[in-house]
N, C-alpha and C positions, 0 to 999 in steps of 0.2 A: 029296505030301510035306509035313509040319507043319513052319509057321517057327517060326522062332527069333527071341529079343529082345536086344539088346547096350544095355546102361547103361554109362556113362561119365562117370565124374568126376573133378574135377581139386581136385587141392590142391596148398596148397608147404609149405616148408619156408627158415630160414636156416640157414645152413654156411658155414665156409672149407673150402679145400683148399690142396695144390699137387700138382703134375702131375709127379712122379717121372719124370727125362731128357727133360724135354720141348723146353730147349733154349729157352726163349725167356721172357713176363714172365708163362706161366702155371705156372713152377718156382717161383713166387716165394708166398708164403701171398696169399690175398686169397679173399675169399667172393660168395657168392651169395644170391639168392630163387631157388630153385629150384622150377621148375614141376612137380607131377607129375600125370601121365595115368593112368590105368585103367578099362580095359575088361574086364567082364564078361560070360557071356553065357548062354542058357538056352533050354530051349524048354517049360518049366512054370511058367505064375502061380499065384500063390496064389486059394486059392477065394474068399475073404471079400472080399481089398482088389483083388485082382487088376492085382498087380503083381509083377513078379519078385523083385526085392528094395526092400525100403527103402533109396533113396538114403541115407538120415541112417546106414545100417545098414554100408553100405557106405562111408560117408567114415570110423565109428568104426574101423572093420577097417584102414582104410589108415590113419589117425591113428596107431594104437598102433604100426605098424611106421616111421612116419614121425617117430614120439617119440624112436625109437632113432637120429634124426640130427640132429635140430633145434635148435640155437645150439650144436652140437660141431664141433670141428675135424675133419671126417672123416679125417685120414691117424691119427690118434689111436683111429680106432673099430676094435676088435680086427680085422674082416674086411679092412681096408684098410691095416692096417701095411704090410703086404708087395703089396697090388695097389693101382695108383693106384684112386683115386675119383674117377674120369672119370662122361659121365655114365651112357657105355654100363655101363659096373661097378656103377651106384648103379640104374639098372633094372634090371639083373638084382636086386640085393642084394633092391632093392623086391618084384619079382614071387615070389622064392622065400621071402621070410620071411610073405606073404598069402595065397601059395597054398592051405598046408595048413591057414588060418585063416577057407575063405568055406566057409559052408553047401552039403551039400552038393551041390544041385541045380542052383548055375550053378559056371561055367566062366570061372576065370580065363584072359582073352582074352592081354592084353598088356600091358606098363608103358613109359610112355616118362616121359624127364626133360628137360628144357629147362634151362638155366644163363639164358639171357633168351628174349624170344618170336621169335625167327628163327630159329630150331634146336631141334633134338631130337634125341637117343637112343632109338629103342622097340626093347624086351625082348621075345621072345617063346619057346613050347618048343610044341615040335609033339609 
């Protein structure tokens, strides 16, 4: 059986939110550096540099959909009016707006979001 290669990289982003009925001081507006995760994943390198994808290639893919959060008040961003931007919502948001954006020989793995580094959110679709 031939393996396979998973790349993984992390960027962030800043945001406010507030947490619709949550009941306590995360109703309240205040923001974040949010952490984001993504995993890739493939079982063909390229011939010449033989690598699966270019890192650099792969943060630009996640930057442009990451552009579409970054110093906005997420309950303002059209897909969040109406569902909170928790961080489980903001990985999903992440993984389906990248998915039909990677090349198409690897395989968007999973996205996760961290609000600080003791926790995470990860997104995934079988």
């Amino acid at each position: 059986m031939p393996g396979k290669w998973k790349l993984t990289i992390t960027q962030e982003f800043s945001a406010s939110h507030q947490l619709r009925n949550y009941c306590g001081k995360c109703e309240n507006m205040h923001g974040h550096n949010f952490g984001v995760e993504v995993v890739v994943e493939g079982d063909t390198l390229d011939e010449k540099v033989q690598y699966l994808l270019d890192f650099k290639e792969l943060k630009a893919h996640t930057r442009t959909v990451l552009d579409k959060l970054d110093h906005k008040h997420l309950n303002d961003v059209e897909c969040f009016t109406e569902i909170n931007p928790s961080s489980e919502n903001l990985a999903m948001f992440i993984y389906r707006n990248l998915k039909g954006n990677l090349p198409g020989h690897v395989s968007l793995v999973e996205v996760s979001v961290s609000e600080k580094g003791s926790s995470k959110a990860t997104y995934w679709e079988e």
